[in-house]
C-alpha positions in Angstrom: 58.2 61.2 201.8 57.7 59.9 205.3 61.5 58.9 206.0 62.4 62.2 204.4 60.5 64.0 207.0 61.9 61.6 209.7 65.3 62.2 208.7 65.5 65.7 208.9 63.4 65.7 211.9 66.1 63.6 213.8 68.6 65.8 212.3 67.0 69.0 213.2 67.2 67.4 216.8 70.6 66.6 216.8 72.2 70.0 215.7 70.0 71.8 218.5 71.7 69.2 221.2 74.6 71.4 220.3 73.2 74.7 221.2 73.3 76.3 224.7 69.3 76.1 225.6 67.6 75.7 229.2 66.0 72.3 230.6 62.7 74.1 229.4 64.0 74.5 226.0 65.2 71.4 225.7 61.6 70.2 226.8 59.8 72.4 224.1 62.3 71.5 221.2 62.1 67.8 221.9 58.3 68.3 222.4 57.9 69.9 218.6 60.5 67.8 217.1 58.6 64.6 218.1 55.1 66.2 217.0 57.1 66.8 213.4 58.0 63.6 213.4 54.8 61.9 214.9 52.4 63.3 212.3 55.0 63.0 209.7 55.3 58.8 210.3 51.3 58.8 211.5 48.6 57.8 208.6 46.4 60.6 207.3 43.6 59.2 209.6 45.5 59.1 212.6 48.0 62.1 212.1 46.5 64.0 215.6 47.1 60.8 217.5 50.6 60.3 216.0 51.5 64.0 216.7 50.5 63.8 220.0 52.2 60.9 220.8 55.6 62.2 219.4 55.2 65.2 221.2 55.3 63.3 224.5 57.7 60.8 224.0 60.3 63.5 222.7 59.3 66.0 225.1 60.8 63.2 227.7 63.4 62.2 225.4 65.0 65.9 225.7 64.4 66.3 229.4 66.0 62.7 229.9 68.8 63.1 227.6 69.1 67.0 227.1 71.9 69.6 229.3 73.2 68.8 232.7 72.4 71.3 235.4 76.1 72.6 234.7 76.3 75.0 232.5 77.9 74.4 229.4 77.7 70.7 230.1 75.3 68.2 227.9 74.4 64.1 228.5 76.2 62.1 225.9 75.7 57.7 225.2 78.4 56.4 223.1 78.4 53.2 221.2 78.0 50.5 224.1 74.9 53.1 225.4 76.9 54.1 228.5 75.7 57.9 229.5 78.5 59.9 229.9 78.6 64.1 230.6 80.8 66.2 228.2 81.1 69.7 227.1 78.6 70.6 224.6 
């Protein structure tokens, strides 16, 4: 049940990389993703902790990897984990 969770959390942050959203959005959708994910991976005991935690580390995973300051541009990393800016 947990990896399902995971999985479609990741997904669910990968298709909204490909929709036109602010810095702030991008902040607030990493922030909720990582929550999701944080409580979904967490224990029962420590699901608060867990959700907390995801919520800051993809909160800065979406500022530091979300759109450019250009319009219409997003970051990209391919396989070696070179950044690179493309169109999104």
């Amino acid at each position: 049940m947990k990896a399902i969770a995971l999985s479609l959390s990741i997904a669910a942050l990968a298709l909204s990389a490909c929709v036109e959203t602010t810095p702030t959005q991008n902040t607030v959708l990493g922030a909720v993703g990582g929550a999701a994910a944080g409580a979904a991976v967490s224990s029962r005991d420590d699901r608060t902790k867990g959700a907390l935690v995801g919520a800051a580390v993809g909160a800065a995973a979406a500022t530091y990897l979300g759109q450019t300051s250009t319009p219409g541009q997003c970051y990209y990393r391919n396989s070696a984990g070179q950044r690179y800016v493309a169109a999104c």
